[in-house]
N, C-alpha and C positions, 0 to 999 in steps of 0.2 A: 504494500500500500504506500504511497506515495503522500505523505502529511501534510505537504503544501498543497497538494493539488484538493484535499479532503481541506483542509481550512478554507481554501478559496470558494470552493462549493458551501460551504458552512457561512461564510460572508456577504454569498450575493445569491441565498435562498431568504430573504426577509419575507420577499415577494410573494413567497408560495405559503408562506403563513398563516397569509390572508384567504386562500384557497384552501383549506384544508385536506377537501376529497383531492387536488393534484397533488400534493403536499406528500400524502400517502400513497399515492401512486407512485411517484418520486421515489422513493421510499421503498416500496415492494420491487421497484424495479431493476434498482440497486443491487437490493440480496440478490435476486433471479440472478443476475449476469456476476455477480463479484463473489458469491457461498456458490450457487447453485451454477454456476459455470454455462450459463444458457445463451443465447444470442437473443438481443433483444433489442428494438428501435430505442431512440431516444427522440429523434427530432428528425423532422422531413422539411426540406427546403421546396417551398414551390414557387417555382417561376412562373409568373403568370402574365405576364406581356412582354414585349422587348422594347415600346417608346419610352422616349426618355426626356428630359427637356435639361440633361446635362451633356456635358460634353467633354468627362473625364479623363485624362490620356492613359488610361491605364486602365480601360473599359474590359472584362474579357465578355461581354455578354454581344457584343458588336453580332457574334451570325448566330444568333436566336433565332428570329424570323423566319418563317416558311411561308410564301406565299399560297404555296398549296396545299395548305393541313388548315383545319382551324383547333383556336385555341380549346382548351376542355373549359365545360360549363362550367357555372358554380353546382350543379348536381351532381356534375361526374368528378367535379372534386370532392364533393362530399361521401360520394361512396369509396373512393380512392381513401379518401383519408381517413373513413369509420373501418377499413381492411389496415389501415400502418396502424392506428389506435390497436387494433388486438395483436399487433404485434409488438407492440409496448410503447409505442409514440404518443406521446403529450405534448411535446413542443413544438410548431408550427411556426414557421419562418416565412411569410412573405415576401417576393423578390420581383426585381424585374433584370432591365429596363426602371422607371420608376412604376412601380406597382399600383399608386393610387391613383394613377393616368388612365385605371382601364374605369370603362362605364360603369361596370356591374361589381366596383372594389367591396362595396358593403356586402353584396348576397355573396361574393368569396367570402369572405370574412365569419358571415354568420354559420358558412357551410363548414367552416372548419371548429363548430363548437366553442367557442369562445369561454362560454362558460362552466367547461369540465377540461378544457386544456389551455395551455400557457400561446399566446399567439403574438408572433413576432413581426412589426412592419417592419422593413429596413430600406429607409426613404432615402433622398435626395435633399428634403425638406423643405425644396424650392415652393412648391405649394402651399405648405400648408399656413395656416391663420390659428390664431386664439382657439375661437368657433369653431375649427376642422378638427384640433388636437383634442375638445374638447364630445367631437361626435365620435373618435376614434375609442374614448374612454366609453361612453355611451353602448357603442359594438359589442364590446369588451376586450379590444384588445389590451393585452398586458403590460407591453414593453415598444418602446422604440428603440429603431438603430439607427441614427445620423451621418450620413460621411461626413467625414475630417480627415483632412490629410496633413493638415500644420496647424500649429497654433498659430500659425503666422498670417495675420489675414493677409495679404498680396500673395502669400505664395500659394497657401489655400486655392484662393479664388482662381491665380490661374493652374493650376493642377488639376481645377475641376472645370475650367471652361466657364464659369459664367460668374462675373461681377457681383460682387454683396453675398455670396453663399455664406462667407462666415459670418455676418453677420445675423443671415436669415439663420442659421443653426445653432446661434447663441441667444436668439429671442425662441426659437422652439424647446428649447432647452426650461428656460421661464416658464411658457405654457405648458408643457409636459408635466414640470413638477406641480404648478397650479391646479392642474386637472388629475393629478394621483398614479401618470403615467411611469413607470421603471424606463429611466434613460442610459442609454450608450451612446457611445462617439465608435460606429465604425471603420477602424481605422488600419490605411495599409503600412504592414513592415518588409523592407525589403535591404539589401545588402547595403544602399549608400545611405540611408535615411535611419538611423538607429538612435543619433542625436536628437533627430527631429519628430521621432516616435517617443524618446522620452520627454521632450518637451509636450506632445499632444497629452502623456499621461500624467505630468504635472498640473495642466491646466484640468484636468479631469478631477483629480483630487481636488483642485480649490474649489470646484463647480460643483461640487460629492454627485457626481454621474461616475458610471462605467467606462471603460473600454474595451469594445468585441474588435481585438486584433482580428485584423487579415492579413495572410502570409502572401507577401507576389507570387504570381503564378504562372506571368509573362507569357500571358494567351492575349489574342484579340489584337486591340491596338497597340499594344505593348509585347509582339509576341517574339520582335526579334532583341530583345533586352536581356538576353540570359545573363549577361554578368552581374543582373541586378538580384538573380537568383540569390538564396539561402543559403549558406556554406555551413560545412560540419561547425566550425568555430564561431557562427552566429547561432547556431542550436545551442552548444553549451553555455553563449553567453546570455540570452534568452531562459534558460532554465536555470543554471547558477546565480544569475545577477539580476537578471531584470526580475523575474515571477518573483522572488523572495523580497525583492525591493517595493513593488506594488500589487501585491498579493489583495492589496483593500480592491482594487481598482480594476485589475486586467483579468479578460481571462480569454484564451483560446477554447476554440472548435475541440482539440485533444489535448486537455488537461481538466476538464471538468468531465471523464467520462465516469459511465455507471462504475466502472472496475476501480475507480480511483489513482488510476494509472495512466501517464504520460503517454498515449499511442496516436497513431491516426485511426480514426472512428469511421471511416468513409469505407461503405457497404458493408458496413458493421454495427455499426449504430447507429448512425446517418446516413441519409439518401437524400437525393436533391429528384425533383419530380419536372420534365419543363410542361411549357404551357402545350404543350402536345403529346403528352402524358407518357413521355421516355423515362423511363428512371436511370439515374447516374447515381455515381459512388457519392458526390456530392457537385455543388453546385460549378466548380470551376475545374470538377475532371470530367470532359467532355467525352465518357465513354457510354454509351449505354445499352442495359442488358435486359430491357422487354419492357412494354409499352402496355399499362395499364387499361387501355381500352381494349387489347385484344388477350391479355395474361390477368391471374389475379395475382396481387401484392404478395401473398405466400409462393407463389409460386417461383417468381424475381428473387424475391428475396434468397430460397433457397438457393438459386443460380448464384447470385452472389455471393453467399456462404461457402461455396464450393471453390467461388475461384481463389485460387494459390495466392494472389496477391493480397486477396481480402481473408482468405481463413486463417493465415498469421499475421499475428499481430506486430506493429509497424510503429519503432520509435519519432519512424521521420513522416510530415506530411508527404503521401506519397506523389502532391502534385506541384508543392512549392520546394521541393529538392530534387537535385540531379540522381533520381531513384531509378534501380533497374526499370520499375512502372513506369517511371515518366518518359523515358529513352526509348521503351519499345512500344508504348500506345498512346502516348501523347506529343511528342517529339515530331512524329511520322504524321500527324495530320494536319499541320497547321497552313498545309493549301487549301485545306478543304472548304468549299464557300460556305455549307453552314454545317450547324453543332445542334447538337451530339450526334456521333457516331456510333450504328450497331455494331457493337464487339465481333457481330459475327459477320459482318461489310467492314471490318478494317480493313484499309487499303495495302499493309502490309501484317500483319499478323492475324487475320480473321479466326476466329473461336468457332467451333461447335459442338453441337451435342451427341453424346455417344452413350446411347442404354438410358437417356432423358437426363444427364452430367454432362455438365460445360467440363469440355477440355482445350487448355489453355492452344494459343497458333504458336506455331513454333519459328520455321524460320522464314525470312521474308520472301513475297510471293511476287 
C-alpha cells in the first residue's frame, strides 16, 4: 500500500461525505479490487462532442469528429453507463471538445445519475456565468475541472488561444465555491514546464481548489513534440518531491487508484467512452477495443482485461511515457485522420480474436 497515495484519497474525499450511498460504494469498491483482488471500474471518461470554442496548442482531441457516425444519445449513454455502474463505476467524467457546447448537455448529465454517482465537467470555462455554474449544481453535478496551464495570465491565455481565459477561470473559481461546487484546475505537466506546474499548484493552494494533473501525451496538435514527453527522472521526481510536497492539492489519474497503488488505471479501472461509443483505455490512448452500441460493456471490458498490456499492472502512464505500449500502438498512428483506432484495424499491429480472446498483433504488417 502506498500511504501517500491512501492520505491523498483520504484528503480530497470530503466531497463524498456529503453522499453517503457513493461514499460507501467508494468504499466496497476499494476492498473488491485491493482484499478481494477483482477488476473493477472506477470512473469512465465520456466524450461527448468534439467543438470547442478554444484553441489550445496542445489539443489531443483535434480528430474526434466523424462526419459519418453520429454522436450516442443521452439514452444510449445512459444504458452504456447503468452496464460501467455494475461494473463498479461511480465516477463520471464529462469531456469534449468543450462538453457544455452540445445542445442536449443537461439530458447527458441527468443520464448519467447525478444523484447516486460522482459526475465530473471538465470545461474550458469560456462559457460559463454565475447563473450557469449555478444550474450545473442544480443537475447535480459534483465537481469541476478548469484548464490552467500557468498561473501566469499572458502565458495562460496564449497557450490556450483565447484572450481573458485566466481570468474567466478565476471568476468561475468564485462561482463554483459560491454554489457548493468541488473545484480543480486541470492542468498539463510535461518535461519543460515543471516550474511552471508548481507554480499552477501554489496558486491552487492559496485558492484551496484542486489540481487534476494531466500528463502530455503529445497526440493531436502537439503530436510531433516528443521531447516534451515524461522521462524516467521526471517520474521519480513527481513521486519523491512533488506528490509529498502537495499531497493537500494534486492528484493524478494513477495515484488515487482503488488498490492504493501508484499504477496506470487505463482498461483497468478507467475507460474513456467517445461520443460514438468506442471504448479506449482512457481518454488520450486513442486505441479502441468495441463499440458499445454493437458489444455490451462486460463484454469490452473483458477484452480489455485480457490484453497483456492492461492485465499487468503498469508503474508508468502507459500513454505519457516512451512505453513499449506507446511505441507499438500509439507511435504508429499519428497519420491517421481520425481517432480512435480499432485495435483490431491497427495499421501496423492489428489484434484479434482467437476461441473469443484478444491476442495481442505481433509484428508489423
Amino acid at each position: 500500500m502506498q500511504w501517500k497515495a491512501l492520505r491523498h484519497i483520504l484528503e480530497h474525499s470530503g466531497f463524498l461525505l456529503k453522499k453517503p450511498r457513493i461514499f460507501w460504494r467508494a468504499l466496497s469498491e476499494s476492498f473488491r479490487v485491493a482484499v478481494l483482488r477483482q477488476r473493477r471500474l472506477r470512473i469512465v471518461e465520456w466524450i461527448i462532442n468534439s467543438e470547442c470554442d478554444s484553441k489550445c496548442v496542445m489539443c489531443y482531441a483535434v480528430k474526434y469528429a466523424n462526419s459519418k457516425d453520429t454522436p450516442l444519445t443521452p439514452q444510449q449513454i445512459g444504458k452504456a453507463w447503468e452496464a460501467c455502474e455494475k461494473q463498479g463505476a461511480f465516477i463520471a467524467a464529462v469531456e469534449g471538445g468543450e462538453p457544455t457546447l452540445r445542445k442536449d448537455f443537461d439530458e447527458v448529465v441527468k443520464a448519467l445519475h447525478p444523484e447516486r454517482n460522482v459526475v465530473v465537467i471538465v470545461s474550458n470555462s469560456l462559457g460559463f456565468t454565475k447563473e450557469k455554474i449555478r444550474h450545473l449544481k442544480t443537475l447535480g453535478v459534483s465537481m469541476l475541472h478548469l484548464s490552467l496551464n500557468s498561473a501566469k495570465r499572458e502565458e495562460n491565455d496564449l497557450i490556450r488561444g483565447v484572450q481573458g481565459h485566466f481570468d474567466q477561470v478565476l471568476r468561475c473559481v468564485g462561482w463554483a465555491k459560491e454554489a457548493g461546487l468541488e473545484v480543480y484546475f486541470s492542468s498539463m505537466l510535461m518535461h519543460s514546464n515543471k516550474e511552471a506546474f508548481v507554480e499552477i499548484l501554489d496558486l491552487a493552494k492559496k485558492l484551496k481548489v484542486g489540481v487534476s494533473g494531466a500528463q502530455i501525451v503529445t497526440e493531436g496538435r502537439y503530436r510531433n513534440e516528443r521531447s516534451e514527453r515524461l522521462t524516467e527522472e521526471d517520474r521519480l521526481w513527481i513521486i519523491n518531491d512533488l506528490l509529498p510536497d502537495y499531497a493537500d492539492v494534486l492528484r493524478f489519474d494513477w495515484n488515487t487508484n482503488f488498490s492504493g497503488r501508484y499504477e496506470c488505471p487505463a482498461g483497468r479501472e478507467k475507460i474513456s467512452i467517445s461520443m460514438y461509443g468506442e471504448v479506449m483505455p482512457c481518454v488520450c490512448n486513442h486505441i479502441g477495443f468495441g463499440n458499445v452500441r454493437e458489444e455490451s460493456v462486460a463484454s469490452i471490458l473483458r477484452r480489455m482485461n485480457e490484453f497483456p498490456h492492461f492485465k499487468e499492472k503498469n508503474e508508468k502512464c502507459l500513454a505519457s511515457f516512451d512505453t513499449p505500449y506507446r511505441s507499438k500502438y500509439l507511435d504508429t498512428i499519428g497519420d491517421s485522420p481520425k481517432l480512435p483506432i480499432s485495435i483490431f484495424r491497427h495499421p501496423r499491429h492489428p489484434a484479434r480474436l482467437s476461441g473469443g480472446k484478444i491476442v495481442e498483433g505481433g509484428q508489423d504488417v
